[in-house]
Structures are given as C-alpha cells and as structure tokens.
C-alpha positions as CSV (number, residue, x, y, z in Angstrom):
1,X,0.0,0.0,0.0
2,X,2.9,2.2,0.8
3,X,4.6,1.8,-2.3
4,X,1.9,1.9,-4.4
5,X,0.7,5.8,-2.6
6,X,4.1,6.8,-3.1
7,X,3.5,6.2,-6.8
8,X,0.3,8.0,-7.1
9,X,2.3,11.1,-5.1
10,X,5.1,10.9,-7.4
11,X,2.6,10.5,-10.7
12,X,0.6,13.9,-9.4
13,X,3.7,15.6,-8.9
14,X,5.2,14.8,-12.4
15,X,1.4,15.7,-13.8
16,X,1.1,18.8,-11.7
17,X,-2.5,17.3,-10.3
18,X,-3.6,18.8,-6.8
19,X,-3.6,16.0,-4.1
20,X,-7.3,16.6,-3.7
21,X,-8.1,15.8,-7.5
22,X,-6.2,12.4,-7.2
23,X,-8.4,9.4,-6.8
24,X,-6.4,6.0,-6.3
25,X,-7.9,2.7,-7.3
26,X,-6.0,-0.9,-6.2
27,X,-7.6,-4.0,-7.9
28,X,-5.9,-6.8,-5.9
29,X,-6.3,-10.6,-6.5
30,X,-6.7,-11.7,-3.0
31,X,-8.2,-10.4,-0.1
32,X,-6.3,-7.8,1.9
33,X,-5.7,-8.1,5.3
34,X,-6.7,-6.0,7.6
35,X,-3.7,-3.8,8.5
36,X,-3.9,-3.3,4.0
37,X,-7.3,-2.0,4.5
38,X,-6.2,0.1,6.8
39,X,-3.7,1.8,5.4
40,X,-5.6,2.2,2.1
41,X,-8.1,3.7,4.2
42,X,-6.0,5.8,5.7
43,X,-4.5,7.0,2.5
44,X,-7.9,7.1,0.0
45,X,-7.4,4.2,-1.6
46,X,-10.3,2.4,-2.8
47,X,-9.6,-1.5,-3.1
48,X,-11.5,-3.9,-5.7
49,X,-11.2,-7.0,-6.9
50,X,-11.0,-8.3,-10.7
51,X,-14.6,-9.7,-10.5
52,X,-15.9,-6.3,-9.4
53,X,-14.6,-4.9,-12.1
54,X,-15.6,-7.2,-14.7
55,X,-18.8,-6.7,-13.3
56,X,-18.9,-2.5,-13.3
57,X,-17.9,-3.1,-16.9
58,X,-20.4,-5.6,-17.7
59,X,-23.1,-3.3,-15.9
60,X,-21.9,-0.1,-18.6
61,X,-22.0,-2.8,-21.7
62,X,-18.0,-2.0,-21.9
63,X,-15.8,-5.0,-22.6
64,X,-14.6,-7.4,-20.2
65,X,-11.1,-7.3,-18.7
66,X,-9.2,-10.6,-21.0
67,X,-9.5,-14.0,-18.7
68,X,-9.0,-17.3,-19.2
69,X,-12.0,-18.8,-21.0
70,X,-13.5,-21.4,-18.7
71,X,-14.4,-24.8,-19.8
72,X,-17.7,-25.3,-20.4
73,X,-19.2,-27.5,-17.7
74,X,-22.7,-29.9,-17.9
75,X,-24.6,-30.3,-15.3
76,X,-23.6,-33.0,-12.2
77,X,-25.7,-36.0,-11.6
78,X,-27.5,-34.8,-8.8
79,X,-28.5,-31.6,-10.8
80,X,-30.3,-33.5,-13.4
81,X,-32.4,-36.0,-11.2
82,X,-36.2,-34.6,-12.0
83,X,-37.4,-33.0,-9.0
84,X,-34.3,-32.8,-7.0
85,X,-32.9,-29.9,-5.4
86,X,-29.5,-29.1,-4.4
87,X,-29.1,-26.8,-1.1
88,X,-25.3,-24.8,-0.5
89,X,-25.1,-22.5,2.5
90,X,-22.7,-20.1,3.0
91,X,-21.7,-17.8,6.0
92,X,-20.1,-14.8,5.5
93,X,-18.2,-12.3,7.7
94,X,-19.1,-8.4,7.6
95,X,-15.9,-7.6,6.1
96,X,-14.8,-5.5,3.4
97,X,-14.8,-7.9,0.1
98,X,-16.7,-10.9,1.2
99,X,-19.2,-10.2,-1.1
100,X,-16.8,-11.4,-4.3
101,X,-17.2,-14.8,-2.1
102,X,-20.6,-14.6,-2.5
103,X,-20.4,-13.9,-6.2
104,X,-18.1,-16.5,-6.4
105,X,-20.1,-19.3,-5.0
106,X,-23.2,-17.9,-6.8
107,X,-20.8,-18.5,-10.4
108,X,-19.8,-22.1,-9.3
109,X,-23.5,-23.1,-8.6
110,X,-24.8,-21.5,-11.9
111,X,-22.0,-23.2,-13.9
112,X,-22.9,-26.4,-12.1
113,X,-26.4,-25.6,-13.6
114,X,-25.2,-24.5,-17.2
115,X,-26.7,-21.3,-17.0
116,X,-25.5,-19.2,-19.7
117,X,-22.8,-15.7,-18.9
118,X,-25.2,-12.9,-19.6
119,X,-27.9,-14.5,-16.7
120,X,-24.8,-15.4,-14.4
121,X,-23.4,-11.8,-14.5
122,X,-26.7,-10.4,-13.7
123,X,-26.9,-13.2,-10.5
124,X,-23.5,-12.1,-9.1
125,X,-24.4,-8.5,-9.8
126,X,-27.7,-8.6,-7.3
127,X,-25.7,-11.3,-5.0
128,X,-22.7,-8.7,-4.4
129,X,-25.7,-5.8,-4.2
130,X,-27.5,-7.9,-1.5
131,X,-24.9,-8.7,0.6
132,X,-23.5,-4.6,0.6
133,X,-26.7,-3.7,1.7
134,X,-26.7,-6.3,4.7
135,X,-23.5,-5.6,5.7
136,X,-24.1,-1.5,5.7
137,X,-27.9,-1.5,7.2
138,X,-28.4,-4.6,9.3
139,X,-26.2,-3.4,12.3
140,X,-25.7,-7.4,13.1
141,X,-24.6,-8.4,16.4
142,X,-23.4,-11.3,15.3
143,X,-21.4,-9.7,12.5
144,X,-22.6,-12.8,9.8
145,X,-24.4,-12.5,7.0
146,X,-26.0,-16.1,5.7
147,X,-26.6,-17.2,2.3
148,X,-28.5,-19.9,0.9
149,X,-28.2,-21.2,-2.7
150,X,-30.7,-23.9,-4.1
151,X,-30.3,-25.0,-7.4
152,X,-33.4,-27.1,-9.1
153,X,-33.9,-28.3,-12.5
154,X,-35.9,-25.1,-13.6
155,X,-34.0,-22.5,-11.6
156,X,-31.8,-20.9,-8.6
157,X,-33.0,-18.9,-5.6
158,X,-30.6,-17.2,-3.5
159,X,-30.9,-15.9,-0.1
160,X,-29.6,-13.8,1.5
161,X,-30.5,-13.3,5.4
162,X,-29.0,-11.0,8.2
163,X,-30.0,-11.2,12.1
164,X,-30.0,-7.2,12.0
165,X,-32.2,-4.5,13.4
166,X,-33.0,-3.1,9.7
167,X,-34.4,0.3,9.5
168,X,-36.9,0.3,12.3
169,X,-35.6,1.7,15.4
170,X,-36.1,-0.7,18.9
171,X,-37.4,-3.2,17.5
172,X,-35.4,-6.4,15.6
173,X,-36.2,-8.1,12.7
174,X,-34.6,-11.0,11.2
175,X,-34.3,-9.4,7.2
176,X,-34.5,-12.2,4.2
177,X,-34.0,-10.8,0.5
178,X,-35.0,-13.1,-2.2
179,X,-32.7,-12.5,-5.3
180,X,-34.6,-13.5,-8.4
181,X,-35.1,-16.4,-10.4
182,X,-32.5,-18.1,-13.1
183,X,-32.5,-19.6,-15.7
C-alpha cells in the first residue's frame, strides 16, 4: 500500500495534479488483510477486486477485462435427477470484500447448472448488491451474513439473510431478500 501511494504522489507531482483531485484505485487478487485495508483507508485508496470490475464493466455494456476462458461444464448427476434440489449454504463475515465470495459461489453453482454468462453476471451483480446492503444496514450483532443457494432443475433462488435490526428503530427483525429467479 505504501509503495503503491508513493506512486500515485510521485505520478501527481510529475502531472502537476492537486492531491485533492487524485483518486487512487487498487484492484488486488486476493483479499487484503486487515492492517492493508487500513492503510488504504488511511490513505484514500479504494480496493476492488478483478470480479468487481468485470462486473462494473459488464453493468456499462464496456468490454470485459481478458480471462481465461473457462471450460464449459454440464450439469452434475445430482443436478439433473427430476425433482431434486440441491441446497449450499454459506456464512459470510461483515468484512470489506466478502461479497466477491458470494459472487463467487453464486458463479460455481450457476455453472454447475449450465446457465449461460449474460444470466450469471446479472446473478452475481444482485448477490454482491444484497450482501453490501446487509453488511451497511443490518447493524448485526453477530457480525454474519447467511446465504443460501438452491439449485433445481428449472431455476436458482438465492438468499440472502441477516439477524440485523433493519431500519426500524427498537425493534429487531430477522431481514430475508430473495434475489430472483434463473435460468
């Protein structure tokens, strides 16, 4: 983080840009630690990761960042009994970036379904939504946010539920979003 401030200082020098006019941007790989998120707090950094950008550019109809191409997967044996329904849970911490987990899980269970790119962007899109908004509104005690996938043989639902107060004062509420339906 240090190095990469004492870039952008050196960069607004050289360019004759203010310091208040300088906006810093990090897209890292792996989650940051916490004493990283700190400091690129601390200095105005704003950290991403390469999925959140993929999907910001998605979102604008600009063109993707170049990946890997993924194989193409068919659907698992338990997937394509009629009638059955796969369940994944997940429990995430409140912390800055566990929302690309989410999205990330949400990918894997729509590739294990064979849903097509354009529906599976749009999934992780609301997933990483939902999950922002419980982690900035519910005021949890327990600091968790749960999330439940289920995967059928005509769609996904995905859940998203936070033991938070939500927006009435005195009283709790146990919150539950439904994201939409997929293909």
């Amino acid at each position: 983080m240090e190095h990469f401030e004492n870039r952008c200082r050196l960069l607004a020098l050289e360019k004759g840009l203010p310091h208040d006019r300088l906006r810093k941007w990090m897209i890292i790989n792996e989650t940051a630690d916490p004493a990283a998120v700190d400091l690129a707090s601390r200095y105005g950094i704003h950290l991403s990761h390469p999925t959140q950008l993929r999907l910001f550019l998605n979102l604008f109809g600009l063109e993707e960042l170049e990946r890997e191409p993924e194989p193409a997967r068919s659907p698992g044996p338990e997937a394509t009994r009629p009638g059955k329904t796969l369940e994944y849970e997940l429990v995430l911490p409140i912390k800055a970036d566990s929302e690309v987990v989410a999205a990330r899980v949400a990918e894997e269970v729509a590739a294990f379904a064979a849903v097509d790119a354009d529906t599976v962007d749009r999934i992780k899109m609301a997933i990483i939504e939902a999950c922002i908004n419980a982690f900035e509104h519910s005021a949890s005690e327990s600091g968790k946010v749960r999330l439940r996938y289920l995967l059928s043989p005509d769609k996904i639902e995905l859940f998203v539920q936070d033991d938070g107060k939500g927006f009435r004062r005195g009283r709790r509420r146990r919150s539950r979003r439904r994201i939409g339906d997929g293909d």
